[in-house]
C-alpha positions in Angstrom: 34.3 24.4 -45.9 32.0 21.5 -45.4 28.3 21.9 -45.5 25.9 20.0 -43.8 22.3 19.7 -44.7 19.5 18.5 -42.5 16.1 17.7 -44.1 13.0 19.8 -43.7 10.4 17.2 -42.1 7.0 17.8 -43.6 3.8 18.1 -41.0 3.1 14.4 -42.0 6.1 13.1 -41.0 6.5 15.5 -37.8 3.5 13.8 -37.0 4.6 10.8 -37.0 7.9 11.0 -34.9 5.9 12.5 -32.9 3.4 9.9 -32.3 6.0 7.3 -31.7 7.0 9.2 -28.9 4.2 9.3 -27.6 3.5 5.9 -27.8 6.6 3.8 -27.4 6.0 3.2 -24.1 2.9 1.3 -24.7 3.6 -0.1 -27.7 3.6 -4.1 -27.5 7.0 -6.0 -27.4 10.2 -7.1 -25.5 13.6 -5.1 -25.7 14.1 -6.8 -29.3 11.3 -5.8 -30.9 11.6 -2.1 -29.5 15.0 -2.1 -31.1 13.5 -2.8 -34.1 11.0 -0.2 -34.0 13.6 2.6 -33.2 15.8 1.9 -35.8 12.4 1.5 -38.6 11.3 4.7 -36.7 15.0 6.6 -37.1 15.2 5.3 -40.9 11.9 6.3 -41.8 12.9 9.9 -40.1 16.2 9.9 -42.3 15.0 8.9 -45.6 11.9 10.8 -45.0 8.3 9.7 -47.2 8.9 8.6 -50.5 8.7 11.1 -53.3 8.3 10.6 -57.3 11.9 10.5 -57.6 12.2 7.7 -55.9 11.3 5.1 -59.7 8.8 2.8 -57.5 6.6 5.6 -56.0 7.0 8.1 -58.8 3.0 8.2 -59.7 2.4 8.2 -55.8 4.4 11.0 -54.6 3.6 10.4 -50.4 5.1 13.2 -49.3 3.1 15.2 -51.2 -0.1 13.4 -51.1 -0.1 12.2 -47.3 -0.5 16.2 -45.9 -1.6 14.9 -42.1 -1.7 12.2 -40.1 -4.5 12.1 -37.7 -4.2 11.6 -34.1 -4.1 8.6 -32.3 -8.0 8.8 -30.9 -10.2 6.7 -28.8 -13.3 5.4 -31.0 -16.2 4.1 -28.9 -16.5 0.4 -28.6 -16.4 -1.0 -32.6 -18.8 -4.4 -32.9 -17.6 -7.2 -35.5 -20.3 -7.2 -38.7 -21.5 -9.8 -40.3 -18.8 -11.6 -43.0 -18.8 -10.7 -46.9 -19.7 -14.5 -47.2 -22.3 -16.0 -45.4 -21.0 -18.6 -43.1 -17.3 -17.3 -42.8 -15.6 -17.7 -39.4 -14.9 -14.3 -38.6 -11.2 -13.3 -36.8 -12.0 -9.3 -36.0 -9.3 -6.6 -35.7 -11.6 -3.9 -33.7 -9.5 -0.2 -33.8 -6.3 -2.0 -34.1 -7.0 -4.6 -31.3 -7.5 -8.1 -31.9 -11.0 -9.3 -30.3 -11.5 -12.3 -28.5 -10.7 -15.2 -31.0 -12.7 -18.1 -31.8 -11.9 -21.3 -31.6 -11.4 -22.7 -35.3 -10.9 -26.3 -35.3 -7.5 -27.5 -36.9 -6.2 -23.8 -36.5 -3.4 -22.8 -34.5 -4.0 -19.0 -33.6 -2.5 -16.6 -31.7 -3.1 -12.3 -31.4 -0.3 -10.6 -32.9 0.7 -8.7 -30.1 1.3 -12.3 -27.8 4.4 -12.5 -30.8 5.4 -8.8 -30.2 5.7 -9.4 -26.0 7.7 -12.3 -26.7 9.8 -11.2 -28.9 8.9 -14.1 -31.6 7.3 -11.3 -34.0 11.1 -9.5 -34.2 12.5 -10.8 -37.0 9.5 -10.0 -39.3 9.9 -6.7 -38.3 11.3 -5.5 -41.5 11.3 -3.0 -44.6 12.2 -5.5 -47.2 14.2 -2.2 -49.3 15.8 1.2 -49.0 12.1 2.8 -50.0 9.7 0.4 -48.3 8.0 3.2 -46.6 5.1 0.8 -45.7 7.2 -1.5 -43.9 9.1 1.3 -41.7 5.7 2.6 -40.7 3.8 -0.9 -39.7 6.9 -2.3 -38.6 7.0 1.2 -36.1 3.9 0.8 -34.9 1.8 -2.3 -35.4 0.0 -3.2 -31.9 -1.9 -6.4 -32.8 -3.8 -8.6 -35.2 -3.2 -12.6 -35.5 -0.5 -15.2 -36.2 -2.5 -18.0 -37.9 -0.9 -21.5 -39.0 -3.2 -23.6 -41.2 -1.4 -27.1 -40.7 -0.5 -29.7 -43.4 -2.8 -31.7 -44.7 -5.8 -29.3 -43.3 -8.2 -28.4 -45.7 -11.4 -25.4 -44.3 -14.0 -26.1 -46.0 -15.8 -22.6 -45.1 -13.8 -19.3 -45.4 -11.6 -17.2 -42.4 -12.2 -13.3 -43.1 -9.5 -11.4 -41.2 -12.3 -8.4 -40.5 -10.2 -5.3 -39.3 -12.8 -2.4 -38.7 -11.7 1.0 -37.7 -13.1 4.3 -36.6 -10.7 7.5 -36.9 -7.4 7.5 -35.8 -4.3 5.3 -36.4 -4.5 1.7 -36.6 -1.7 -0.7 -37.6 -2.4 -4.4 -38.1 -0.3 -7.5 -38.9 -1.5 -10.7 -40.4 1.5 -13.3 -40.4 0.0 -16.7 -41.8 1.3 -19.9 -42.8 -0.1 -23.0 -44.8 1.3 -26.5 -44.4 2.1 -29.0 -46.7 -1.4 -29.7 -49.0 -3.2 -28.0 -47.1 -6.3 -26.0 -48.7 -8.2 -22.6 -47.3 -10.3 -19.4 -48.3 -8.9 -16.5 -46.5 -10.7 -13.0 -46.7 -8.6 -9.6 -45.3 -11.2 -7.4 -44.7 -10.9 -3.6 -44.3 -13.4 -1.2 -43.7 -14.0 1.9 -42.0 -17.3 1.7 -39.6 -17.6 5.4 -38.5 -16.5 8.8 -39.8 -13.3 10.8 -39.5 -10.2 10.2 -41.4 -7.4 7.5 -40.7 -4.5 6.4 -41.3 -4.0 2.5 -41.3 -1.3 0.4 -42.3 -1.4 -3.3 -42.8 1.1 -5.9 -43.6 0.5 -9.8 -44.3 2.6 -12.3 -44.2 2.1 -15.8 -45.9 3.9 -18.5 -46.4 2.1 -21.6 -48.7 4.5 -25.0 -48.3 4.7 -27.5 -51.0 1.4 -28.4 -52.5 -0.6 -25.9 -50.7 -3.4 -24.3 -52.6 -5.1 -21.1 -51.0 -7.4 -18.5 -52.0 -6.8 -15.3 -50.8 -9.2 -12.4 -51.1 -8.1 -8.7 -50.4 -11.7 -6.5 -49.8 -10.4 -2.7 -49.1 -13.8 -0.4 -48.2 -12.2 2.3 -46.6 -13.8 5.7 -45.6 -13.4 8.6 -48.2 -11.0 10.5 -45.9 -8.8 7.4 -44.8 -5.1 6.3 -45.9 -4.9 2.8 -46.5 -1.1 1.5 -46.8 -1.5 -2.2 -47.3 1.3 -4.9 -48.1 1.5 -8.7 -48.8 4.4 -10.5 -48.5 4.5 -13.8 -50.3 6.1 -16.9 -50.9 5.1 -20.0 -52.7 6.8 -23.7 -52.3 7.2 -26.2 -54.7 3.6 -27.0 -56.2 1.8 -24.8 -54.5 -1.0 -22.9 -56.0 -2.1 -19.1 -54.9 -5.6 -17.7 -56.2 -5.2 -13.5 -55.1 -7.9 -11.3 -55.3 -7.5 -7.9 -55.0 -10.5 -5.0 -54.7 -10.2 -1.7 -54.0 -13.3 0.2 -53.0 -12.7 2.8 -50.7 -10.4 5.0 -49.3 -8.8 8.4 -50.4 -5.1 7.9 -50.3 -4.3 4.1 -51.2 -0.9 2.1 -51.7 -1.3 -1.9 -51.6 2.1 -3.5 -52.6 2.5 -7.0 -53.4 5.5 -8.5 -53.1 5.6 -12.1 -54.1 8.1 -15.1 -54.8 7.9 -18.1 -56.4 10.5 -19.9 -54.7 9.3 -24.0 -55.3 9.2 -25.2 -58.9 5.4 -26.0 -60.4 4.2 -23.2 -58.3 1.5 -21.3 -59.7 0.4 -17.5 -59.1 -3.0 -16.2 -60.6 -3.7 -12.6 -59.7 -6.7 -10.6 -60.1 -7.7 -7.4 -59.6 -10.6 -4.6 -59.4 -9.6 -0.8 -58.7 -13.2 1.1 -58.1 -12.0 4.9 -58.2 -14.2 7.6 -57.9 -14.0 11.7 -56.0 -11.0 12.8 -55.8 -9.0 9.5 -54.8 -5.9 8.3 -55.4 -5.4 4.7 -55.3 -1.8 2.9 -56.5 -1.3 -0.8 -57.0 2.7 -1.8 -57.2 3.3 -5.6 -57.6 6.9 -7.4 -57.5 6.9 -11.0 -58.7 9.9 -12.8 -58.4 9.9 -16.3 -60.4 13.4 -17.3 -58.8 12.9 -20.9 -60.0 12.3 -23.6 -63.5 8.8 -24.4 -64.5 6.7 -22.2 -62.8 3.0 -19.9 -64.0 1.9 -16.6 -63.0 -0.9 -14.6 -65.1 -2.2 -11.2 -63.9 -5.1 -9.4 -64.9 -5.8 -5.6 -63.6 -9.3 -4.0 -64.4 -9.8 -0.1 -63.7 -12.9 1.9 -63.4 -12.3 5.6 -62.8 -15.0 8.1 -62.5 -15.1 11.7 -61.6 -11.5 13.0 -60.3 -9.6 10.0 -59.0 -6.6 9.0 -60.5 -5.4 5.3 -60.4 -1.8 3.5 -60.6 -0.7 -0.6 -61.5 2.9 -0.9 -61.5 3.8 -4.6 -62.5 7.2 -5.8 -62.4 7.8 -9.4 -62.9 11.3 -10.3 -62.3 13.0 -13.6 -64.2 15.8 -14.9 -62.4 18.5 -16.2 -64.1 18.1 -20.1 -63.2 14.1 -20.1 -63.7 14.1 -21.5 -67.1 10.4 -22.5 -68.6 8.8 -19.9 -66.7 5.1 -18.8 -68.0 4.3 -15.4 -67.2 1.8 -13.1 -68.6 0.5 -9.7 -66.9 -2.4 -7.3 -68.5 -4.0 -3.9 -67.3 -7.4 -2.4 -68.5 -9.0 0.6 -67.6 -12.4 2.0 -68.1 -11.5 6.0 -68.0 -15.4 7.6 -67.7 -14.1 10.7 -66.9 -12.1 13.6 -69.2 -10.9 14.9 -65.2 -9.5 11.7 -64.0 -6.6 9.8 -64.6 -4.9 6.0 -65.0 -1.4 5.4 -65.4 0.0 1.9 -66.0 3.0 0.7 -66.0 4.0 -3.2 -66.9 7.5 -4.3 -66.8 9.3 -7.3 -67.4 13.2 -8.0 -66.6 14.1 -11.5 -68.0 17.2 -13.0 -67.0 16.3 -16.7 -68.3 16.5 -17.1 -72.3 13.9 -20.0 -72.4 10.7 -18.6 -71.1 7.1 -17.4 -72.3 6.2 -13.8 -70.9 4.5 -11.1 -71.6 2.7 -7.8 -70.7 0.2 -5.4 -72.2 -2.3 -2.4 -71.1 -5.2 -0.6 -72.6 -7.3 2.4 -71.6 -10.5 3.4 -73.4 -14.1 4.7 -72.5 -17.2 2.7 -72.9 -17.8 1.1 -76.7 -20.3 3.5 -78.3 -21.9 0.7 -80.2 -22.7 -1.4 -77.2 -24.3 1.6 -75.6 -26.7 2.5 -78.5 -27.3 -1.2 -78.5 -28.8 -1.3 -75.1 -30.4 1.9 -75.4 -32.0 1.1 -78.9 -34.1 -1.5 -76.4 -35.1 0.6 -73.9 -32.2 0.4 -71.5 -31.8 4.4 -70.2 -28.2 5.3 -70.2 -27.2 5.7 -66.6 -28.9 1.9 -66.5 -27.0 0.7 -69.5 -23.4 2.5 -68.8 -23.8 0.9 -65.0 -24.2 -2.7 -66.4 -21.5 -2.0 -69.1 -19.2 -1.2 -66.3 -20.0 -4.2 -64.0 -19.8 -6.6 -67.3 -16.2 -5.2 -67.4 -15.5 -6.2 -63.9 -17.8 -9.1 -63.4 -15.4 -11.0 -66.2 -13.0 -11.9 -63.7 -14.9 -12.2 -60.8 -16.2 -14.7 -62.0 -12.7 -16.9 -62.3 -13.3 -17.6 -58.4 -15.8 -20.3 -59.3 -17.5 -20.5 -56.2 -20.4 -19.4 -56.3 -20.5 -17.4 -52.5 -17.3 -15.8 -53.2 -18.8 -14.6 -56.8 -21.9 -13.2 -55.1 -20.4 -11.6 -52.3 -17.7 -9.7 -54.4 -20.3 -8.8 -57.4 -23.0 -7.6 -54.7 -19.8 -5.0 -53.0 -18.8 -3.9 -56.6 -22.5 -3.2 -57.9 -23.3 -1.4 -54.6 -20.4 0.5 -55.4 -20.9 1.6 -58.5 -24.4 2.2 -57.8 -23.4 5.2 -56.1 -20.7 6.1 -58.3 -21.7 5.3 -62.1 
C-alpha cells in the first residue's frame, strides 16, 4: 500500500499563503512576473521554512524561530529622516513604497515596481538554491524599491543611502543596482523601524560592479525589537573591480542577512567587514558564500560580535575556491565579545579549495573582556560600566575605522556607541 504524506504547515507559514492570496491581485507585475511569484509562492509552501537540518540554516532553525507573521497593516503616513551621513542624497522606501525620487545627476533611476509592471524585473525573480527561503519570500511578494544604474566612468562624490523605513506590517523591498565600467560610489542600505509593532521585512539587493569599478557599500540594520529582518545581497565583481562591504547589525529580533558573492573578473578584490550588536533576547545570523571562480583575485573578512544579555549570534563563512582560480588570496576571521554567561555565539568558518596554488585561511575566537585592561582603567578612576563600555567600542571601533573617511567613521561610531549605550 502506498502512503502519502502531506506536511503540517506551521501558523507562520499558513500565514503566509494566506497573505499571498490575499494580495496577489494587487501585487505589482505583468503575467510573467506573477508566474514567477506563484511558482516561488507554491515552492516555498512545498519545502516549507527552513529547519536546522537543513546544514545552511542549522543555528537558525526558521520554522521554529519565525512563530507569526504579522498582518499586512496600514501605518500612517511614514516621513523620510535625515541620512546617517550628513549630506547624503537620500532614495526613501516609505512602508514598502518607493517615495518620489530625486533627481541625482549622472544616475539612471527607476522605482522597482515600474520593472515589476513591465515585466523587466522577472528574471531576477529568483531563489538562487533549493533552501533560499529568503529569495522565495521577497521574490513572492516584493512591491517596490529602485533599479539604480551608476554609469561608467561616473564617480558621486557624496553618498546614496537607500533609506527604507517601516512601521508594522509586511514590507518587501528590492534594490537591483549596477556600476559601470570605473565608475566610483558610496552607497548606504538603510533599515530602520520608525514606529512600534512588529514586522516582518524582507530585502534583497542586487549589484553588479563592471571592470574597474570600485564601490563602497554600507549595510546599517536598526530594526525594532519585535521585527524580522530577512536581508540578502547578491554580488558579482568584474575584472579589477574593488568592493569595500560593511555590514552592522543593530536591531531587530529575528535576523538572517545572507551574502552571496562572486568574484567572477580576475584582480577583483572583496574586503568585508562586519559588526553584530546583540542584546534581549535576539537572534541575529550572518551566512556568507564567496565564490572566487577566477586566477589572481583578494578577499579578507573580518566579523566582530558583541553579545549581551540573552541574544544569541551566528557567522557562517564559506569561501568557495573554484578549480581554475589559481593565486587566489583569501583570509576570513570571527571575534566575539560574549559579556553574558545566558547568551550565546556560534561560528562557523569554512573553506572548500579546489585550486592547489592559493593562500587562505580562516580562524575564530570568543572570550570576555581582558581582566587586565579593565583593572587598568579602573585603577585611574574609570567606573566599570564606563570602562567595560569603552572596552567594547575599542573592539568594534578597530575596523570601523578601515573606511577612512572620516563622515562614514563618525556616523557608524556615533550608531554603535548609542547602541551600546543602552545596552553595555
Amino acid at each position: 500500500m502506498n502512503m502519502q504524506t502531506t506536511m503540517r504547515l506551521t501558523a507562520a507559514e499558513t500565514a503566509l499563503v494566506e497573505a499571498f492570496g490575499a494580495q496577489f491581485g494587487e501585487l505589482p507585475g505583468d503575467g510573467t512576473v506573477a508566474g514567477k511569484r506563484d511558482r516561488l509562492l507554491d515552492d516555498l509552501k512545498k519545502a516549507g521554512l527552513p529547519t536546522r537540518r537543513i546544514e545552511s540554516w542549522h543555528y537558525t532553525d526558521l520554522k521554529n524561530l519565525l512563530r507569526t507573521v504579522p498582518d499586512a497593516v496600514s501605518v500612517p503616513a511614514l516621513d523620510p529622516i535625515a541620512p546617517v551621513v550628513e549630506g547624503s542624497q537620500v532614495l526613501s522606501v516609505l512602508q514598502g513604497e518607493a517615495a518620489a525620487k530625486p533627481s541625482i545627476e549622472s544616475l539612471d533611476i527607476a522605482a522597482f515596481k515600474e520593472k515589476l509592471a513591465d515585466g523587466s524585473a522577472a528574471a531576477a525573480l529568483t531563489a538562487l538554491d533549493r533552501d533560499d527561503a529568503i529569495g522565495r519570500i521577497n521574490g513572492s511578494f516584493v512591491r517596490d524599491g529602485f533599479a539604480i544604474t551608476v554609469p561608467a566612468n561616473t564617480e558621486l562624490e557624496e553618498p546614496v543611502e537607500l533609506q527604507a523605513l517601516h512601521g508594522a506590517g509586511q514590507i518587501h523591498t528590492r534594490f537591483p543596482v549596477s556600476f559601470g565600467a570605473s565608475s566610483k560610489a558610496t552607497i548606504i542600505e538603510r533599515h530602520r523601524a520608525v514606529t512600534e509593532g512588529a514586522a516582518l521585512v524582507s530585502s534583497i539587493s542586487d549589484i553588479a560592479l563592471e571592470d574597474g569599478a570600485e564601490v563602497t557599500w554600507i549595510i546599517l540594520q536598526q530594526q525594532g525589537a519585535a521585527d524580522t529582518h530577512l536581508g540578502q545581497i547578491r554580488v558579482e565583481l568584474g575584472a579589477n573591480a574593488k568592493l569595500r562591504l560593511f555590514v552592522v547589525n543593530a536591531g531587530g529580533k529575528l535576523v538572517r542577512q545572507e551574502l552571496r558573492i562572486n568574484v567572477e573578473g580576475e584582480g577583483a578584490e572583496l574586503t568585508l567587514r562586519g559588526v553584530n550588536l546583540l542584546g534581549g533576547e535576539s537572534h541575529t545570523d550572518v551566512t556568507l558564500v564567496l565564490g572566487h571562480n577566477v586566477p589572481h583575485t583578494n578577499s579578507t573578512e573580518i566579523i566582530r560580535n558583541v553579545v549581551f544579555d540573552k541574544a544569541s549570534g551566528v557567522f557562517q563563512g564559506m569561501i568557495r575556491v573554484a578549480p581554475d582560480a589559481q593565486k587566489t588570496d583569501a583570509k576570513m576571521s570571527c571575534n566575539t565579545l560574549l559579556l553574558t554567561d545566558d547568551g550565546d555565539f556560534s561560528a562557523k568558518p569554512e573553506l572548500e579549495i579546489f585550486a592547489d596554488d592559493v593562500v587562505c585561511g580562516h580562524g575564530a575566537t570568543v572570550a570576555d573582556i581582558d581582566r587586565n585592561h579593565l583593572f587598568y582603567m579602573m585603577a585611574r578612576g574609570v567606573p566599570e560600566n564606563k570602562a567595560r563600555a569603552m572596552l567594547v567600542n575599542a573592539f568594534v571601533a578597530e575596523i570601523v575605522e578601515e573606511l577612512e573617511d572620516e563622515k562614514l567613521v563618525e556616523a557608524l561610531e556615533g550608531v554603535i556607541s548609542a547602541w551600546l549605550e543602552k545596552h553595555a
